[in-house]
Residue, then its C-alpha position, 0 to 999 in steps of 0.5 A: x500500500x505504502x509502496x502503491x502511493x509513494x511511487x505516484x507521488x514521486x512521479x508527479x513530484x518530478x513531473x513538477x519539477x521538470x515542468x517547473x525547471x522547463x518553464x525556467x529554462x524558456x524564460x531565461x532563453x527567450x524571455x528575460x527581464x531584469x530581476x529585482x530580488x525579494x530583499x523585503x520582509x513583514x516587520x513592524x507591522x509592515x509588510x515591506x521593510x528591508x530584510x534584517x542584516x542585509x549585505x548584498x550587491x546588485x548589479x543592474x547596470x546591464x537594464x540601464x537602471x542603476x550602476x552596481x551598488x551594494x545596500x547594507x543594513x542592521x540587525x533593526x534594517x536600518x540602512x547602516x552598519x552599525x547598530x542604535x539602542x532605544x536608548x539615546x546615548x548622553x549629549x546626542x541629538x537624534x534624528x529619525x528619517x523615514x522615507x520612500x526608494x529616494x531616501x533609501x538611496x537605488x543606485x547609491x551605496x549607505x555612505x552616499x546616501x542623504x542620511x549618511x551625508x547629513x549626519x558626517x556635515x551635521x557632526x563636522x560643525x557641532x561642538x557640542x552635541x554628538x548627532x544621530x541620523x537613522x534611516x529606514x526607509x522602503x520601496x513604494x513607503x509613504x505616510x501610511x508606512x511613516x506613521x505605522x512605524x513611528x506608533x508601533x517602533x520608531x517612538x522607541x528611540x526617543x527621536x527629537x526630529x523627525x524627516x519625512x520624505x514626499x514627492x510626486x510619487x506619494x500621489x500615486x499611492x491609493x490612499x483611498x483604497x487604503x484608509x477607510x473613513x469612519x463617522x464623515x459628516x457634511x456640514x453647509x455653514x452659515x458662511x456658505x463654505x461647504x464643511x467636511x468632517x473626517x471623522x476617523x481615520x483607520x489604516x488597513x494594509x494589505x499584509x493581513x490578507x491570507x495570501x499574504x501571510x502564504x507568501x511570508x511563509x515561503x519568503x522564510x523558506x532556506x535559500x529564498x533570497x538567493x534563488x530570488x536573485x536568479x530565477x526569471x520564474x519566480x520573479x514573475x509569480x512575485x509580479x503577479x502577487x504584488x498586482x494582486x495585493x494592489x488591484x484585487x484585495x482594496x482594503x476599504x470596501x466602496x462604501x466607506x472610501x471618501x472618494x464614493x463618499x465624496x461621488x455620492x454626496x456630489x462634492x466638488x472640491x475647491x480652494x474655499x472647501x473646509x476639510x476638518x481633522x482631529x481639530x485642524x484643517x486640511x486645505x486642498x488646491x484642486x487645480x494641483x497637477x497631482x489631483x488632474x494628472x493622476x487621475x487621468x494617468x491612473x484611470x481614477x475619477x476626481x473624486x478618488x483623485x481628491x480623497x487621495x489628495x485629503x487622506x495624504x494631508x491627514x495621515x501627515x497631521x496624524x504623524x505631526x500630532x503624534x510627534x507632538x506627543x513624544x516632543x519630536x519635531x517633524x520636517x517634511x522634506x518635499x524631494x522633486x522629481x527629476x523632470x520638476x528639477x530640470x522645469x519640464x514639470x510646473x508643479x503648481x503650488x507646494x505640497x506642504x501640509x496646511x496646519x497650525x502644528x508648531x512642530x511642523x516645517x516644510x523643506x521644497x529644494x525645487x528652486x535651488x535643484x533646479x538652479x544647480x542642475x541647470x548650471x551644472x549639466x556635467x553633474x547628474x543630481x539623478x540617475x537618467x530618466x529616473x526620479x532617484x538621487x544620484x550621490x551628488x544629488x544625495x550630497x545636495x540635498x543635505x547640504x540643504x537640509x544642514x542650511x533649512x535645520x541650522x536656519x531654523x533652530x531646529x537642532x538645539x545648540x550654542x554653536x554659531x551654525x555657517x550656511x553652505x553655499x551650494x553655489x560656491x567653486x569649493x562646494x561645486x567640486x565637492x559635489x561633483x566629486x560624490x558621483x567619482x564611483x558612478x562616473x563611468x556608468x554615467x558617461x556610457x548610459x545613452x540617457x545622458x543624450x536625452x537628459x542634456x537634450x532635456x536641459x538645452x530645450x529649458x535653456x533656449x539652446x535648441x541646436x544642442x539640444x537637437x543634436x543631444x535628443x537625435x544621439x538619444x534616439x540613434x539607439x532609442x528608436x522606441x522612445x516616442x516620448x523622445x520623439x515627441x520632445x525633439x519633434x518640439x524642438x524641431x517646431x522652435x527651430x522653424x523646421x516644420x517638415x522634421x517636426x511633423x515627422x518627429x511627431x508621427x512617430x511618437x503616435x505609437x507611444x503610451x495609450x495615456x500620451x498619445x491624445x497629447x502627441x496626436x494633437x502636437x501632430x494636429x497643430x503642426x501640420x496646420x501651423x506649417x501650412x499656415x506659415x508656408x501660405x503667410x510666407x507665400x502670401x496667400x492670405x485667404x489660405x492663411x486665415x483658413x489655417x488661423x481658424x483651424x488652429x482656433x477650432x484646435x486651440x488647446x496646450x498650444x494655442x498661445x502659438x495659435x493666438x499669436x499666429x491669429x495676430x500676425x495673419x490679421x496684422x498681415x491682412x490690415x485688420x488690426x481690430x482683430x489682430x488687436x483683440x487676440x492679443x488681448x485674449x493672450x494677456x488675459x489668459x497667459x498674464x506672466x507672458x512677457x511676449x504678448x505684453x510687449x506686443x500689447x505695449x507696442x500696438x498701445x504705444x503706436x496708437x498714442x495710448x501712452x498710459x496704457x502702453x506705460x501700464x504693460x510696460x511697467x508690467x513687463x519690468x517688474x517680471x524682467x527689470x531690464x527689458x530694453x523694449x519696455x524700458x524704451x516704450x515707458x520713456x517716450x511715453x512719458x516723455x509724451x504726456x510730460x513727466x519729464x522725471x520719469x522719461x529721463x529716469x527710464x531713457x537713461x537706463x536703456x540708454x546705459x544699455x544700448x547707446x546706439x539709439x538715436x532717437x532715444x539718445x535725442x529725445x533724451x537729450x531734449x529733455x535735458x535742456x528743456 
């Protein structure tokens, strides 16, 4: 009997085993992709947190992702090699940071990381306390993870301030899905200002789940991790769980999302809308890209996109509160993506937390990201196409928070702390110096190509950034958003025939683009018409391409509007050409271009206070506009403010001496 059932069950064991190590076979032969290994654990009520102890290098260099690097972390995961005790040693001051993939440093080993970096500057200039920095931080982590930690662990170690790390990613987390709201109430005030209550918040995360616990069970299995880092099979099974916890087991049924709370009641979130929490309100700003690009990005409708936006701020004054609690100050430390720092991102107004916590401070790094990259090309702050830090970037960002934390007496001491200047020849070169290691990965990553392109186009510099962007696409033929950006490039140039081509081959691109690429393709193709009549002289044609673009209007119909101007203008009806214009003034007021045109056609109609108003418009957005400073001169030479002319005609005159009718009118009013 024994021997009827053994030698059955031998047989279908091999047979898996054979049909297991055949399919493994195939997907290595013909089908790999880059393995990611499971370095993750359940830990502090998590289901995620780096695996205790870890000393393992990766390699994915070969996926153009990151240059080899190795992630080490304690016996805590802690990403460091040396252990911290609950207890905070005599004349420390101890800081915790929490934060996503960015903080957790892909691409970058522990002694290049943010964390590492803030403590060694912070130590250098302390005389007086010993300073602590400890990082755990995860993949895909964001509030939710921050504050389950901080309660079940983090308040252990007695932190006296605590960084939080947040960017653009942190709004494609499902925060409804995640946080069911509990005792939500609708109030209409006397004010007429729409009131929401939350109520209670409850944190359901996915690691409960019965498939999840079979999974920690086979994580624990001898040899797991080392097989993870190899076998093309089980990364795909791995894929396939990690979808299922994301799009088949929402934690919070419909009913008790604020997204159907919101659809149901037929919310419509503003500006003036009051969302109260635990005693504080969250203020939320619709017109936010966050809110309108995710929700289209990932199929939500904008209710779910602005309860994700609402249950953010709120799990943040959850953390600010319980900080408050345990006498730790919270710094919000707000990372911009890659494309934010080189300006091909606008984020519309900040992502900080509206809330009357004392213990809360905002760091946004954006400007100054932005200022370094642009002046600095040859020193990547990122990996290329990547939102993760390279080292220099790392090395930036704590040079900064050193400044936002000694700035706001943030770290309690009698030390006279010294700005760094992230500007300065000494710190430039330092900085420089922190991506020696990644250097050659750097050099030979075809992305580069892309990203100059990227920052030549944001600089004016079209030519370089033609040649970066056709480099780029010599080995990246598939990139159609490369080709939609150089097709842009190709448009400023005036070459309309290769922009035109450029844009068709971007069509082929993401579902979710390809609307934008085929309207790019759209205003292109009647646009070079339009130009090609005008050039030609055929005005009736001309007008029909001016009101084709009109009918098209959308991203681009400022171009439009001023193509409608210079048609009209052509054909003498400056009535119309005039009525433009002002249509783009109204709806593009920051644009100096059509200011200027505004201030022109004023000034030819002898209009001269108006043309002084755009003028004087023009100089408080760009002090030294020749143009604007000529046109304010003479027309207050013209209505006889004799002090103004003369204050205004100097200054242009400091500028370009070579005018002559400047140069006479100034000095007849000199002698007069």
């Amino acid at each position: 009997m024994k021997e009827n059932f053994l030698r059955p069950f031998s047989l279908f064991v091999l047979s898996v085993l054979i049909v297991v190590l055949s399919i493994e076979i195939i997907f290595q032969s013909f089908f790999p992709e880059n393995i990611v290994p499971d370095l993750h654990q359940s830990k502090y009520s998590l289901p995620n947190v780096l695996r205790s102890n870890l000393d393992i290098k990766l390699d994915w260099s070969h996926g153009y992702l990151y240059p080899p690097f190795r992630i080490q972390t304690n016996s805590k995961s802690f990403l460091s090699d040396r252990e911290f005790q609950y207890k905070k040693p005599e004349n420390t001051y101890r800081i915790l940071m929490l934060g996503n993939s960015i903080f957790m440093g892909l691409g970058v080993e522990n002694k290049e990381l943010f964390s590492k970096y803030l403590e060694d500057i912070l130590n250098e200039r302390s005389r007086e306390k010993n300073i602590e920095v400890i990082n755990l931080s995860g993949v895909a982590w964001s509030v939710v993870q921050f504050l389950i930690f901080l309660q079940v662990e983090g308040y252990k170690y007695d932190p006296d301030l605590v960084l939080i790390s947040q960017g653009e990613n942190d709004f494609r987390v499902e925060y409804n899905k995640l946080i069911q709201v509990n005792k939500i109430k609708k109030i209409d005030p006397p004010t007429g200002k729409l009131k929401i209550n939350l109520g209670d918040l409850e944190i359901k995360l996915r690691h409960e789940k019965f498939i999840s616990n079979i999974w920690e069970w086979v994580r624990k299995f001898p040899f797991y991790l080392d097989i993870s880092k190899h076998s093309q099979l089980l990364h795909r099974i791995r894929s396939k769980v990690n979808s299922l916890w994301l799009n088949k087991y929402p934690r919070v049924s419909k009913k008790k999302q604020l997204g159907h709370f919101f659809e149901t009641n037929n919310i419509e979130i503003t500006k003036d809308t009051i969302i109260s929490f635990n005693s504080d309100n969250i203020s939320v700003n619709p017109e936010g890209h966050s809110v309108t690009y995710y929700s289209k990005a990932y199929n939500r409708n904008m209710y779910e996109a602005n309860a994700n936006i609402v249950l953010h701020s709120a799990i943040k004054i959850k953390i600010s509160q319980f900080l408050t609690d345990i006498n730790a100050k919270f710094v919000d430390v707000d990372i911009p993506a890659e494309q934010e720092t080189i300006g091909a991102i606008n984020t519309i107004g900040t992502r900080n937390l509206s809330s009357s916590a004392r213990n809360y401070f905002y760091l946004n790094p954006t400007k100054i990201f932005n200022s370094f990259q642009s002046n600095n090309i040859e020193i990547p702050l990122y990996f290329y196409s990547n939102n993760h830090l390279s080292p220099a970037g790392n090395r930036l960002l704590a040079i900064l928070a050193y400044n936002f934390l000694t700035q706001n007496n943030l770290i309690p001491t009698q030390n006279s702390w010294k700005q760094i200047d992230p500007f300065a020849e000494e710190t430039i070169r330092l900085i420089k110096k922190s991506n020696n290691r990644i250097e050659e990965f750097v050099q030979t990553d075809n992305r580069l190509h892309k990203f100059r392109g990227l920052l030549y186009r944001l600089k004016g510099d079209y030519y370089s950034s033609r040649k970066s962007f056709s480099n780029y696409l010599k080995k990246e033929k598939n990139d159609f958003e490369a080709h939609f950006l150089l097709g842009k490039v190709l448009l400023k140039l005036r070459e309309f025939s290769l922009a035109l081509a450029s844009f068709k081959k971007s069509l082929d691109g993401h579902p979710l683009e390809v609307k934008r690429y085929k309207y790019a393709y759209n205003f292109t193709k009647i646009y070079k018409d339009g130009i090609e009549n005008l050039q030609n002289g055929n005005l009736d044609k001309a007008i029909t391409s001016a009101k084709e673009l009109e009918k098209l209007r959308g991203e681009w119909w400022a171009q439009g509007i001023f193509f409608n101007y210079i048609v009209y203008q052509k054909m003498g009806q400056l009535n119309n050409a005039e009525l433009y214009i002002k249509q783009a003034v109204e709806l593009w007021p920051n644009n100096l271009k059509f200011k200027l045109i505004m201030a022109s056609l004023k000034f030819d109609q002898k209009k001269y206070e108006e043309a002084i108003n755009f003028s004087s418009q023009i100089l408080k957005q760009k002090q030294n506009d020749l143009k604007a400073l000529l046109i304010l001169g003479v027309s207050y030479a013209a209505l006889g403010n004799k002090k103004e002319a003369l204050d205004n005609l100097s200054k242009y005159l400091s500028m370009d001496g070579n005018n002559k009718t400047a140069s006479s009118i100034f000095r007849a009013l000199q002698k007069s």
